[in-house]
OpenMM code with the backbone's topology and positions (N, CA, C; nanometers):
from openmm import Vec3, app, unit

residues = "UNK UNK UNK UNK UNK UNK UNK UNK UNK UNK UNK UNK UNK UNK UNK UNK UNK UNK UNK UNK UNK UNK UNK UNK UNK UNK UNK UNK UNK UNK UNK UNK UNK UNK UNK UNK UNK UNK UNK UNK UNK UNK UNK UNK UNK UNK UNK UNK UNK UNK UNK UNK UNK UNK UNK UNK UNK UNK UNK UNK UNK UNK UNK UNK UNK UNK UNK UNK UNK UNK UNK UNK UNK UNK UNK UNK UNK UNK UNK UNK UNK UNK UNK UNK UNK UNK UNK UNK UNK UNK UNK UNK UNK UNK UNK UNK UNK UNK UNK UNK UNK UNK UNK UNK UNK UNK UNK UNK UNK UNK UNK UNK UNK UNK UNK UNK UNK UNK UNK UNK UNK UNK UNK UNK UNK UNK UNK UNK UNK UNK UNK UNK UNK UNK UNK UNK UNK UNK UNK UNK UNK UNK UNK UNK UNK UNK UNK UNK UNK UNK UNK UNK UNK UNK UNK UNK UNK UNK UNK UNK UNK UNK UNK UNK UNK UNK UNK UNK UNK UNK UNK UNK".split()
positions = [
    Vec3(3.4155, -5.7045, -0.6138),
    Vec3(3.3408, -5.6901, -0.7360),
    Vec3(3.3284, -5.5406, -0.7658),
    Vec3(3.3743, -5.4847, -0.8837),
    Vec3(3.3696, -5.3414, -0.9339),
    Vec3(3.1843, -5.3060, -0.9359),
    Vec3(3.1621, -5.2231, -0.8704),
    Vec3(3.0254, -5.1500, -0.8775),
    Vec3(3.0285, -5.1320, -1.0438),
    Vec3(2.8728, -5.1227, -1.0774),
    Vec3(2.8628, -5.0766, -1.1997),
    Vec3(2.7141, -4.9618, -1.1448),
    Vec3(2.6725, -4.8845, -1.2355),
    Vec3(2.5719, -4.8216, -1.2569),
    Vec3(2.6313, -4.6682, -1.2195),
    Vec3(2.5180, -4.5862, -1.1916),
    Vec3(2.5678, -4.4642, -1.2074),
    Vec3(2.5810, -4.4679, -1.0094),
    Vec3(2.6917, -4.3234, -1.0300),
    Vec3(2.7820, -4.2714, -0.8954),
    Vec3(2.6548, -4.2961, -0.7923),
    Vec3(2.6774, -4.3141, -0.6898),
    Vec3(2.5901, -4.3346, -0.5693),
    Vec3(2.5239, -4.4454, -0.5325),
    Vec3(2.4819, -4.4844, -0.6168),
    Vec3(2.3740, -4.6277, -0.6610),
    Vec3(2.4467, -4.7415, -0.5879),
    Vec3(2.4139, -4.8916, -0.5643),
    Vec3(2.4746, -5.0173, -0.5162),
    Vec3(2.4722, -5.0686, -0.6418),
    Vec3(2.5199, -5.1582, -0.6179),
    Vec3(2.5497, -5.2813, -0.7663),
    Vec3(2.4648, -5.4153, -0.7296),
    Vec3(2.3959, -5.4172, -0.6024),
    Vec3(2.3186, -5.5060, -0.5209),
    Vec3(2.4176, -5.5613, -0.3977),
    Vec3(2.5215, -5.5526, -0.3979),
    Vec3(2.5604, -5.6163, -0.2870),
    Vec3(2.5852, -5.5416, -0.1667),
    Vec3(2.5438, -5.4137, -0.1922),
    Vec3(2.5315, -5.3208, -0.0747),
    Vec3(2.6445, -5.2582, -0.0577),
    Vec3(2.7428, -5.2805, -0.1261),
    Vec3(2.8295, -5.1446, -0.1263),
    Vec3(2.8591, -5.0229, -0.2098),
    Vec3(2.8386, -4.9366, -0.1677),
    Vec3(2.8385, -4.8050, -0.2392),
    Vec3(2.9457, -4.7724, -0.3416),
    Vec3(2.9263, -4.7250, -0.4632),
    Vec3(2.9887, -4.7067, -0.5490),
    Vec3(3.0787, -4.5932, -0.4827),
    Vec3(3.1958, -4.5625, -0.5683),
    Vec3(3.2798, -4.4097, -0.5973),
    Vec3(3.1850, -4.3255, -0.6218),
    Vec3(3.1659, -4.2265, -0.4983),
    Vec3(3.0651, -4.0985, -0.5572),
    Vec3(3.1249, -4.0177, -0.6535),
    Vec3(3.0432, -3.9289, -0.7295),
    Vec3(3.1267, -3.7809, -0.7996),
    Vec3(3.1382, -3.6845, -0.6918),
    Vec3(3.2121, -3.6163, -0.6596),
    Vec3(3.2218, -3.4887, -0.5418),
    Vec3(3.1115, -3.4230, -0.5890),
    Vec3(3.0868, -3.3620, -0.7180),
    Vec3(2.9904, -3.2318, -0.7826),
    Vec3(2.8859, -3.2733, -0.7352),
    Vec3(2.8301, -3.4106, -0.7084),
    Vec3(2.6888, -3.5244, -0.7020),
    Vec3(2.6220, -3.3887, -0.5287),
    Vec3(2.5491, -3.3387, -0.5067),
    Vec3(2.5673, -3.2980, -0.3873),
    Vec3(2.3550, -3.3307, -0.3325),
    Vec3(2.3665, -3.4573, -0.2418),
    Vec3(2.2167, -3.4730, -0.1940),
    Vec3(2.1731, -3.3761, -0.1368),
    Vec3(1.9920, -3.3526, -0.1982),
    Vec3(1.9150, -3.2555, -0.1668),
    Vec3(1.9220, -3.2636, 0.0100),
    Vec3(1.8873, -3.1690, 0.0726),
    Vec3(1.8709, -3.1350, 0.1729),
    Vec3(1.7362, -3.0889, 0.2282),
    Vec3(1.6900, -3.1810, 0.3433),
    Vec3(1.5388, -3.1232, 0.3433),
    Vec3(1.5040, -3.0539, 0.5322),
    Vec3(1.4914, -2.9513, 0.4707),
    Vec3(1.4766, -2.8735, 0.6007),
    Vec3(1.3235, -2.8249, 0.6134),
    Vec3(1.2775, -2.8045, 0.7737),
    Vec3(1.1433, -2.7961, 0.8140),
    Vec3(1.1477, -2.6555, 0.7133),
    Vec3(1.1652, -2.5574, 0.6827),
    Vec3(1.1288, -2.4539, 0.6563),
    Vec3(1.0385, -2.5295, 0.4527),
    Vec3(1.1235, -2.6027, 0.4425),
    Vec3(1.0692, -2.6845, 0.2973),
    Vec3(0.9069, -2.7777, 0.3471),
    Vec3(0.9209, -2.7813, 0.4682),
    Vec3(0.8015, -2.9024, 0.5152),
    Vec3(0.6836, -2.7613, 0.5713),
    Vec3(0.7206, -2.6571, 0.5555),
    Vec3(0.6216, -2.5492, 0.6039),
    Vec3(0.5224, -2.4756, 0.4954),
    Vec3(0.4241, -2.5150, 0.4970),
    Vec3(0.3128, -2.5071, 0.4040),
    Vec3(0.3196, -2.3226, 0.3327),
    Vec3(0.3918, -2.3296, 0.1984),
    Vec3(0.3940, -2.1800, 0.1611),
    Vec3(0.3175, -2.1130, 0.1394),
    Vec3(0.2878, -1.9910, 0.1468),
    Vec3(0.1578, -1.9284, 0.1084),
    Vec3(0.1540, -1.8971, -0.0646),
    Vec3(0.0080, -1.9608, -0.1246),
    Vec3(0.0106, -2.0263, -0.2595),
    Vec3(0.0244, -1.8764, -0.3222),
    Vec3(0.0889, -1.8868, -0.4373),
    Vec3(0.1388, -1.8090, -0.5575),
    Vec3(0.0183, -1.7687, -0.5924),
    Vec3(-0.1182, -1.8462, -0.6273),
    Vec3(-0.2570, -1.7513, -0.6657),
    Vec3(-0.2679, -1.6882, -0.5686),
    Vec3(-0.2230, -1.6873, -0.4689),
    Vec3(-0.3165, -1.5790, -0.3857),
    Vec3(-0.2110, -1.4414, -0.3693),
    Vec3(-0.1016, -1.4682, -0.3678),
    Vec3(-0.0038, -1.3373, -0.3925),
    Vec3(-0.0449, -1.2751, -0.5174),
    Vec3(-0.0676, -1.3302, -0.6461),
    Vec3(-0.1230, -1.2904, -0.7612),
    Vec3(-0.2676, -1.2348, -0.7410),
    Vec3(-0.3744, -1.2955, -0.6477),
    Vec3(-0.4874, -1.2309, -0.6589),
    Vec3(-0.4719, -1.1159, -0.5646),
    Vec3(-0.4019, -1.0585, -0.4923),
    Vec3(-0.4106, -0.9816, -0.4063),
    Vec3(-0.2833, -0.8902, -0.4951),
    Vec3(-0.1970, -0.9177, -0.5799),
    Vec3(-0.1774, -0.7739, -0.6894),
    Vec3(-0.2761, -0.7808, -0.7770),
    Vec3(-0.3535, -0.8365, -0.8348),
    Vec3(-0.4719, -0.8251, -0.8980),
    Vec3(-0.5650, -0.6814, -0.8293),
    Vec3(-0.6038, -0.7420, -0.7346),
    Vec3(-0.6955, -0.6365, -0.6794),
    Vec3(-0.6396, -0.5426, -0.6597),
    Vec3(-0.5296, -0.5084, -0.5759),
    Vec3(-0.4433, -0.3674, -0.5575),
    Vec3(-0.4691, -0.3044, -0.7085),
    Vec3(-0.4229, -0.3417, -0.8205),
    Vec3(-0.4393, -0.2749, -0.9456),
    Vec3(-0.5865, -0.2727, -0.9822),
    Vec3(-0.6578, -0.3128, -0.9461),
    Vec3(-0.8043, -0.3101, -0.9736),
    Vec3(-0.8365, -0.1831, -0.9077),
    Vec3(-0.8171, -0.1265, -0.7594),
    Vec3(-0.8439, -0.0845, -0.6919),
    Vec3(-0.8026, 0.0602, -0.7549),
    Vec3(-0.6520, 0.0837, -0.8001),
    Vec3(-0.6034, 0.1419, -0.8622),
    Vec3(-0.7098, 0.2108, -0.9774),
    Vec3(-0.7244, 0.1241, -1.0712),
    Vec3(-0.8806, 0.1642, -1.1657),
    Vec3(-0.9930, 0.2205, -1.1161),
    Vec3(-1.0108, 0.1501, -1.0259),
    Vec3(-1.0968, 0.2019, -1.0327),
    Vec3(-1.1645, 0.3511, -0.9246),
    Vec3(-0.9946, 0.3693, -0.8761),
    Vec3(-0.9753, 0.4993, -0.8312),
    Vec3(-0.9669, 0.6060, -0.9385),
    Vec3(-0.8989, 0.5685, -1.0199),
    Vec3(-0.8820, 0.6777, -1.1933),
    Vec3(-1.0754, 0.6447, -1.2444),
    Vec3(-1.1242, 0.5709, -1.2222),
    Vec3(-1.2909, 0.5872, -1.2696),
    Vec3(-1.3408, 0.6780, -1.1984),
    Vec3(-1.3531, 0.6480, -1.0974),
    Vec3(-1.4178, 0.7602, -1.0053),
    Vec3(-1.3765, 0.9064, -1.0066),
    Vec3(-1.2370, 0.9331, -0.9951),
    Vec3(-1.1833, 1.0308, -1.0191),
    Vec3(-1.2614, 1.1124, -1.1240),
    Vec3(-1.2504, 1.0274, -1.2709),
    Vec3(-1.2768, 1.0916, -1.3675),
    Vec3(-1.4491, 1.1304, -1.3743),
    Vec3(-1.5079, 1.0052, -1.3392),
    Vec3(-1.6198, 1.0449, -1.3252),
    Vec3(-1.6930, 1.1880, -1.2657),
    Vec3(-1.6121, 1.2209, -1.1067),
    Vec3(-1.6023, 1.3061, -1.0890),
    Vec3(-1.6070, 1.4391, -1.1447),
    Vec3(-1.4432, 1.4307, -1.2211),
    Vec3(-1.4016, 1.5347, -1.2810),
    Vec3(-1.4492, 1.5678, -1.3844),
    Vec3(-1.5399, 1.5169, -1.4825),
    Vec3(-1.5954, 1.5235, -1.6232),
    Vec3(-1.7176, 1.6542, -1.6141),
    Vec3(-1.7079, 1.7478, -1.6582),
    Vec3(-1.8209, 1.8865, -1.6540),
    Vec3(-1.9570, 1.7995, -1.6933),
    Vec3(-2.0686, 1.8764, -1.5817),
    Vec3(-2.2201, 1.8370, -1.6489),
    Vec3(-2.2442, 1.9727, -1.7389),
    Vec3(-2.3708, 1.9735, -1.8154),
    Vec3(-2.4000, 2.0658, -1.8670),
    Vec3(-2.5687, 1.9959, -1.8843),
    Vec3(-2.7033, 2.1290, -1.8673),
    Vec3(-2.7729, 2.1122, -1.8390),
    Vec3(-2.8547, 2.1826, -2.0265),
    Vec3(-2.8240, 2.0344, -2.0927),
    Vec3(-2.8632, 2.0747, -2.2601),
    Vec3(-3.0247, 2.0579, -2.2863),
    Vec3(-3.0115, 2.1565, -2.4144),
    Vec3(-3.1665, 2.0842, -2.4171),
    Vec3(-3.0906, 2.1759, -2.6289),
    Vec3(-3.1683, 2.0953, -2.7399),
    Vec3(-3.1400, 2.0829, -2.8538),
    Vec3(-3.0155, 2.1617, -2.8880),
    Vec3(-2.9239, 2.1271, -2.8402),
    Vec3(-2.7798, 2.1698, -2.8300),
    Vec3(-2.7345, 2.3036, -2.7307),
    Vec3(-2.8171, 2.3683, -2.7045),
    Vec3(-2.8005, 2.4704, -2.6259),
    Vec3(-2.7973, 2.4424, -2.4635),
    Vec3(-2.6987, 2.5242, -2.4436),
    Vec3(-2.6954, 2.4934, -2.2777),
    Vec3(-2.7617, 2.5721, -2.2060),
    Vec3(-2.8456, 2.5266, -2.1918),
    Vec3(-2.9021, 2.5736, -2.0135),
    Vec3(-2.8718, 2.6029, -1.9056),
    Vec3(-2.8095, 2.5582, -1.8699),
    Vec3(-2.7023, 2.5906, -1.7228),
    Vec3(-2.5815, 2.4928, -1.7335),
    Vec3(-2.4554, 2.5566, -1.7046),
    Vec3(-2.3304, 2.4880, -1.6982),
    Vec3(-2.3080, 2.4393, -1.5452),
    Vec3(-2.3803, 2.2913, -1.5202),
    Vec3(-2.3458, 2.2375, -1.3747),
    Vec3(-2.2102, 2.2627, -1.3153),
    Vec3(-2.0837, 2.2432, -1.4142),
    Vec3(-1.9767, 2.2203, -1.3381),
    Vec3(-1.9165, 2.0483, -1.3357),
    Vec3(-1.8357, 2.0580, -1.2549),
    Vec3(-1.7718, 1.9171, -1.2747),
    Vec3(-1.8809, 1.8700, -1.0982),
    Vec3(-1.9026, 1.7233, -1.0943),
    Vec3(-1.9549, 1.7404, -0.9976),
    Vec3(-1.9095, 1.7208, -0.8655),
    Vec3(-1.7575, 1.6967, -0.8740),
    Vec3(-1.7074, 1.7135, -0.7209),
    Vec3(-1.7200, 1.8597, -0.6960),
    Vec3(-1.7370, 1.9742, -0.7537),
    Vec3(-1.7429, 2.1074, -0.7059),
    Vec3(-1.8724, 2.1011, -0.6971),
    Vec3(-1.9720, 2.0741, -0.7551),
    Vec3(-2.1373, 2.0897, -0.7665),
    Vec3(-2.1425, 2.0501, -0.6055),
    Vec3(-2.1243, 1.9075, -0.5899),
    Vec3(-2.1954, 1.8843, -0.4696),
    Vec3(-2.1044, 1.9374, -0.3185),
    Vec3(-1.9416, 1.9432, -0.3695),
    Vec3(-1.8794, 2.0133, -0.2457),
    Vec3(-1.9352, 2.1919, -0.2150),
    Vec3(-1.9657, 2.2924, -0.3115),
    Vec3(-2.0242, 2.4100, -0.2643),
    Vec3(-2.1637, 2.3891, -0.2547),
    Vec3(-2.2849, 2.2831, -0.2825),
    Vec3(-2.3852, 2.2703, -0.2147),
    Vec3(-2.4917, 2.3374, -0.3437),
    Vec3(-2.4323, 2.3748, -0.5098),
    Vec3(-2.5239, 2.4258, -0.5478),
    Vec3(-2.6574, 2.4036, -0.5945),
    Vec3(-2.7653, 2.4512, -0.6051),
    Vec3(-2.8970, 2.4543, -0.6526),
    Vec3(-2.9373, 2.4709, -0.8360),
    Vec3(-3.0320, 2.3795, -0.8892),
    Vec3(-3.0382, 2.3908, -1.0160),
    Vec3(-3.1013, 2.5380, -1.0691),
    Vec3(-3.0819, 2.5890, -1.1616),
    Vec3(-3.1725, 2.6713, -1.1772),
    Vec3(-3.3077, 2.6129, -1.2676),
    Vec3(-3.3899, 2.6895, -1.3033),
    Vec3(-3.5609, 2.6224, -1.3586),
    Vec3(-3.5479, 2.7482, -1.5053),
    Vec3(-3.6263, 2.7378, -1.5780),
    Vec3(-3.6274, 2.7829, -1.6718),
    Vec3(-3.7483, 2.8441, -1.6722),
    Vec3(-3.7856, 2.9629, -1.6575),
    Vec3(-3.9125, 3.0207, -1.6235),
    Vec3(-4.0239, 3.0300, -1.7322),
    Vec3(-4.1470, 2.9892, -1.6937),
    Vec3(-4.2339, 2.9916, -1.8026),
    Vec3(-4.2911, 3.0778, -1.8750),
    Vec3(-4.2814, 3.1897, -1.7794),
    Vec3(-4.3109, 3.3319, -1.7826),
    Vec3(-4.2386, 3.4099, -1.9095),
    Vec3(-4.0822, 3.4096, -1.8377),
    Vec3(-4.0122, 3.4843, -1.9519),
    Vec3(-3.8965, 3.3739, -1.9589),
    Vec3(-3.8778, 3.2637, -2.0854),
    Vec3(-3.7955, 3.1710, -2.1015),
    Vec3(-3.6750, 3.2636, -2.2022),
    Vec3(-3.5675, 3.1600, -2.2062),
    Vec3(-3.4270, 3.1713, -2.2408),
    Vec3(-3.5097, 3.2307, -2.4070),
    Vec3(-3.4107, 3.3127, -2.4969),
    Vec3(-3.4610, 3.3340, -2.6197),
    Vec3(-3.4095, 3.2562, -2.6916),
    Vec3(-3.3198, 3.1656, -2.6907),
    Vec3(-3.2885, 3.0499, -2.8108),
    Vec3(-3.3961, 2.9316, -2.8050),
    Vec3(-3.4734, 2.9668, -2.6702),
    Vec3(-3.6267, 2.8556, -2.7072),
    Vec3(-3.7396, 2.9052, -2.7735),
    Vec3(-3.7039, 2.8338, -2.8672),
    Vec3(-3.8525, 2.8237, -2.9978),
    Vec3(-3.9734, 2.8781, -2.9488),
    Vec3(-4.0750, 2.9457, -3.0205),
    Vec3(-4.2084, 2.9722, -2.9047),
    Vec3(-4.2764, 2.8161, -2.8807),
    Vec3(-4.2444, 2.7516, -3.0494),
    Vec3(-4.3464, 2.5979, -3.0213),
    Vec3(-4.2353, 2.5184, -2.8978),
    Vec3(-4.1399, 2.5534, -2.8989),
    Vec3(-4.1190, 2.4671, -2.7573),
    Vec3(-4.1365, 2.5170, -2.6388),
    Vec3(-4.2118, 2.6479, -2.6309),
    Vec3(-4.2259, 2.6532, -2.4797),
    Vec3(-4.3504, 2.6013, -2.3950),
    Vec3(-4.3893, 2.4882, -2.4927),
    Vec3(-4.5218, 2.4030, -2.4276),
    Vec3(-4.4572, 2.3047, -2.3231),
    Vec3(-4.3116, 2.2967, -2.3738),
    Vec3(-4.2090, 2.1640, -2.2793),
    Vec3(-4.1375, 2.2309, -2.1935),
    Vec3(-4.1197, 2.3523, -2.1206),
    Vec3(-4.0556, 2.4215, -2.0237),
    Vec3(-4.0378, 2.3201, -1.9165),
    Vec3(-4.1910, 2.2015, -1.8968),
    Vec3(-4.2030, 2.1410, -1.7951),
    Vec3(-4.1286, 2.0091, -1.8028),
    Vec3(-4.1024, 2.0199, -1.9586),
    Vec3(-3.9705, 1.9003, -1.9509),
    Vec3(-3.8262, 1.8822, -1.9358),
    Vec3(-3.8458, 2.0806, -1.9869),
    Vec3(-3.6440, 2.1562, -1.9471),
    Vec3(-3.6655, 2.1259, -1.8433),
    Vec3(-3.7226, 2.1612, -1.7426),
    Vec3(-3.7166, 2.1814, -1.6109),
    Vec3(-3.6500, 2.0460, -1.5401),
    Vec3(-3.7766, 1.9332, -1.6402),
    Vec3(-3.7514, 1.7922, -1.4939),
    Vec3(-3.5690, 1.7691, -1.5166),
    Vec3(-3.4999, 1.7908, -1.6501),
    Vec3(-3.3570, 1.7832, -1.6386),
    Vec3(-3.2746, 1.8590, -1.5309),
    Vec3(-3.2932, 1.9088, -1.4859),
    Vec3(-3.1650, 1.9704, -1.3879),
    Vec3(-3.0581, 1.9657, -1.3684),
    Vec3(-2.9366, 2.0425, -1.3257),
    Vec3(-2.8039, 1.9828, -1.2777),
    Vec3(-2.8211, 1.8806, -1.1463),
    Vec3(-2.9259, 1.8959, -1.0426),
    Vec3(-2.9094, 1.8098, -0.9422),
    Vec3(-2.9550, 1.6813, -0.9917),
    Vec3(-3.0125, 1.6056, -1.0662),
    Vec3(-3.0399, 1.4981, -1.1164),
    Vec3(-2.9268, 1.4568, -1.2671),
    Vec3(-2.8543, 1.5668, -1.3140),
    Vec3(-2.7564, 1.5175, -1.4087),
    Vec3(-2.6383, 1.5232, -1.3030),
    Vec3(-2.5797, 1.5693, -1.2446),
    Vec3(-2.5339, 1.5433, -1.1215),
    Vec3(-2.4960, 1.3970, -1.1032),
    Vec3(-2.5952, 1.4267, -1.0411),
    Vec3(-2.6316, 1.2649, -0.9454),
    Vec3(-2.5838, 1.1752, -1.0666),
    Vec3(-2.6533, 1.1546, -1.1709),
    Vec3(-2.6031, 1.0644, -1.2271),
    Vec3(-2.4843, 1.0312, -1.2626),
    Vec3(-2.3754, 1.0972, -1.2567),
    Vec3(-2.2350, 1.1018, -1.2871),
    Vec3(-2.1865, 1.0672, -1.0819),
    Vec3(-2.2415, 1.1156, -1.0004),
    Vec3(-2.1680, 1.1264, -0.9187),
    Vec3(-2.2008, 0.9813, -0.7920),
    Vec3(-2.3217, 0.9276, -0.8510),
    Vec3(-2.3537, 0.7760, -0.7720),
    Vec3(-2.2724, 0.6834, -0.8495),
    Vec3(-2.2297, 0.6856, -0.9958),
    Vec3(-2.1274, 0.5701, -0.9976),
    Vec3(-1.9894, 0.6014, -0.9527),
    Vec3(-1.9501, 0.7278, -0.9751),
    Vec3(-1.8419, 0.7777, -0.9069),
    Vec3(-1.8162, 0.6948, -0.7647),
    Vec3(-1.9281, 0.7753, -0.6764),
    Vec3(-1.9100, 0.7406, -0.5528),
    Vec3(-1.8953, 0.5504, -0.5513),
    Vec3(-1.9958, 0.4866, -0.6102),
    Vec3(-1.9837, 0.3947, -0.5707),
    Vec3(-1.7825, 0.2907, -0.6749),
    Vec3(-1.7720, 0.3721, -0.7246),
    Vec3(-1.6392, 0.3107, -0.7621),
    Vec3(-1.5056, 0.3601, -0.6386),
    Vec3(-1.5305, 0.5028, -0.5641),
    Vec3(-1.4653, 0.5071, -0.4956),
    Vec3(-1.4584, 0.4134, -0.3180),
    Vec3(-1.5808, 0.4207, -0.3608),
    Vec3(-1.6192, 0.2881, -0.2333),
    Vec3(-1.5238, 0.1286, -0.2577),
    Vec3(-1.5627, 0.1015, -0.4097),
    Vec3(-1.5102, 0.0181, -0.4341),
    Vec3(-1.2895, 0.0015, -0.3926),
    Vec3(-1.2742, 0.1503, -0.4034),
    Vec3(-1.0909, 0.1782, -0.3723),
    Vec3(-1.1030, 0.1101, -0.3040),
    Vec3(-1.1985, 0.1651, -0.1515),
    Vec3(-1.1503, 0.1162, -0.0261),
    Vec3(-1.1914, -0.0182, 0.0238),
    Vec3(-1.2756, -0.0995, -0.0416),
    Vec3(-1.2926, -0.2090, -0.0057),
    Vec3(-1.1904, -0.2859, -0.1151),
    Vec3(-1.1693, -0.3197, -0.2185),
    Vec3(-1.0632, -0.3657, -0.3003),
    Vec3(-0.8958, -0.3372, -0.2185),
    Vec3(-0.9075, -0.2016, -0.1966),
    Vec3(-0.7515, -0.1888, -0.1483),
    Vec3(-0.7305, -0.2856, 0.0003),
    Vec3(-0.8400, -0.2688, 0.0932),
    Vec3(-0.8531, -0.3177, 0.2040),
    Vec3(-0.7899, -0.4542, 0.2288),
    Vec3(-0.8758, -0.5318, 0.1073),
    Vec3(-0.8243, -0.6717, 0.0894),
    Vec3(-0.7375, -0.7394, 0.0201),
    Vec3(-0.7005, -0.6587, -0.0912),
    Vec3(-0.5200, -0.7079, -0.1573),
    Vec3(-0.4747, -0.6174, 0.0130),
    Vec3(-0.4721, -0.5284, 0.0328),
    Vec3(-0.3650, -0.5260, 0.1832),
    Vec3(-0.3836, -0.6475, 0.3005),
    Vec3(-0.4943, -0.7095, 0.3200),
    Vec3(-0.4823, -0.8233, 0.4277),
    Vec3(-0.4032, -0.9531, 0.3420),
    Vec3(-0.4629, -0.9606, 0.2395),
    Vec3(-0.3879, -1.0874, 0.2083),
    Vec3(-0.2900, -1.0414, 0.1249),
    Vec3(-0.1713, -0.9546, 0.1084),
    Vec3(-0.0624, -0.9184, 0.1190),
    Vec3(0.0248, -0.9369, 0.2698),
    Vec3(-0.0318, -0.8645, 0.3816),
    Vec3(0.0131, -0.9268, 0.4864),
    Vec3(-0.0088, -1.0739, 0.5562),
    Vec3(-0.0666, -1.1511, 0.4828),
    Vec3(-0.0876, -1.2620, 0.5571),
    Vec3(0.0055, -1.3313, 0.4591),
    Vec3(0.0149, -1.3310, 0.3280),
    Vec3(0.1548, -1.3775, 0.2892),
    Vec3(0.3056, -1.3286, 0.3147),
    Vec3(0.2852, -1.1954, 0.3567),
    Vec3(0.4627, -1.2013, 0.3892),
    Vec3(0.4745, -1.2547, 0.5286),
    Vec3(0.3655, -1.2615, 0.6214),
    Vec3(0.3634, -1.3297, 0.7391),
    Vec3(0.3981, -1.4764, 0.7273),
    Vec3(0.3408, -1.5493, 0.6248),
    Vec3(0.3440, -1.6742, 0.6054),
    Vec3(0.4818, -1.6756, 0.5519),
    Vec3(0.5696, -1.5973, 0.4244),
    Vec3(0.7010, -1.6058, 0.4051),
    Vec3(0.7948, -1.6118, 0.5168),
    Vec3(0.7468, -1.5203, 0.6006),
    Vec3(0.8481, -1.4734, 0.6968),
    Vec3(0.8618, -1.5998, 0.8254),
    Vec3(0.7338, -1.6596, 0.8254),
    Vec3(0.7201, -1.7775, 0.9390),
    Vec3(0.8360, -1.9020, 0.8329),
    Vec3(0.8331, -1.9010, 0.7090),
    Vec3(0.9203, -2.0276, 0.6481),
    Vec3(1.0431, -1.9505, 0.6708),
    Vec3(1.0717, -1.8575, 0.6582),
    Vec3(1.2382, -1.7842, 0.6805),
    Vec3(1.2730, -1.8137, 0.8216),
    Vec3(1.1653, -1.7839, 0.9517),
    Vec3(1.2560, -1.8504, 1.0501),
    Vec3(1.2450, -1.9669, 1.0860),
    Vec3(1.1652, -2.0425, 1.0246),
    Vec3(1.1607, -2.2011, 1.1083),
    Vec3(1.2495, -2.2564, 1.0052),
    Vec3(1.2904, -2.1997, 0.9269),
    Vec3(1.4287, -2.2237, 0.7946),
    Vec3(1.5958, -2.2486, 0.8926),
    Vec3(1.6414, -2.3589, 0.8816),
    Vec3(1.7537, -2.3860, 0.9874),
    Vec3(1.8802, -2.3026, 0.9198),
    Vec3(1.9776, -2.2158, 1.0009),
    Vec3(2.1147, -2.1100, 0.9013),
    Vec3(2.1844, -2.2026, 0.8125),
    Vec3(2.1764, -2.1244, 0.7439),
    Vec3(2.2871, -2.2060, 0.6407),
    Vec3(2.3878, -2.2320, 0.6767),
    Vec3(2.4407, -2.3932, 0.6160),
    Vec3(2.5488, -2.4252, 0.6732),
    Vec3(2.6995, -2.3469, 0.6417),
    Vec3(2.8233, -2.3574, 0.7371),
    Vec3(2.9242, -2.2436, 0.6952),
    Vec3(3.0145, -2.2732, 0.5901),
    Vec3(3.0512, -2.1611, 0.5554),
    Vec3(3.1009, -2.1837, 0.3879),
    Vec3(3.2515, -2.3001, 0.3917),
    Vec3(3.2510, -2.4054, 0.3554),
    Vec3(3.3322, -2.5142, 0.3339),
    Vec3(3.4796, -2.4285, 0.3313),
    Vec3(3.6395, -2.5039, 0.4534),
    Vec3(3.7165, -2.4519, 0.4587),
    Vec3(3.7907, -2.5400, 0.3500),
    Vec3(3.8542, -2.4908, 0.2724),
    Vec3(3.9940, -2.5746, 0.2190),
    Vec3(4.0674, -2.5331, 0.1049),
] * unit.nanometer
topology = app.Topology()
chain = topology.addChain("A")
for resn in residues:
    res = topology.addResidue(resn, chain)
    for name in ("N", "CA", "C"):
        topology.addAtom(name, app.Element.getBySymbol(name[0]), res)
């Protein structure tokens, strides 16, 4: 009885049709039965690496951005950027009550005690605690896209060898 249906298939009586040569059955090897390490997590761990990235250029900049110690547009003291402020250790200056700056008004020298509470060490600080804490953030962000970066090429690399060699290239 001539098989009917498509190449491979029985016709019910249990004998196998004429295959197509091109027809070629999947092949299932343990390295396919080895649990891959999931695609979100290779993605969340370049996620964070580039996060980490940011928020190294934040800090940086934060850093690098000049304070200036203003009071109604006039500067008072030029802090500096504050990675130099706090790496040479400097001190604010005060605005003396005695004999004040001459671009202050006489009616404002009742508030000397309010130039004063501004300072570079408190404008400072304020630029240089989010700084710091974004550079904190590098090293804990980078820390962990790097573990789970290595725990997926570990996991790739465990399916590459429990992966059986490919078979040799067909002679004829």
């Amino acid at each position: 009885m001539p098989a009917t249906g498509a190449p491979g298939q029985t016709d019910g009586t249990m004998e196998p049709t004429t295959a197509d040569p091109s027809i070629v059955a999947p092949v299932t090897t343990p390295a396919a039965d080895t649990p891959a390490w999931p695609v979100w997590m290779t993605r969340a761990s370049t996620a964070l690496a580039w996060l980490a990235v940011a928020s190294f250029v934040g800090g940086v900049v934060l850093f690098a951005l000049p304070v200036a110690n203003r009071y109604r547009g006039r500067t008072l003291q030029d802090c500096g950027v504050p990675a130099a402020y706090l790496w040479d250790g400097r001190s604010s200056a005060t605005v003396s009550t005695s004999d004040p700056p001459t671009f202050i008004r006489p009616a404002d020298r009742n508030h000397i005690d309010a130039i004063n509470a501004h300072q570079c060490s408190s404008l400072v600080a304020e630029r240089a605690v989010p700084g710091s804490a974004l550079l904190l953030g590098v090293v804990v962000l980078g820390l962990v896209a790097f573990v789970l970066a290595i725990i997926g090429h570990r996991a790739d690399e465990r399916a590459a060898m429990l992966a059986p060699p490919p078979p040799p290239p067909a002679q004829g």
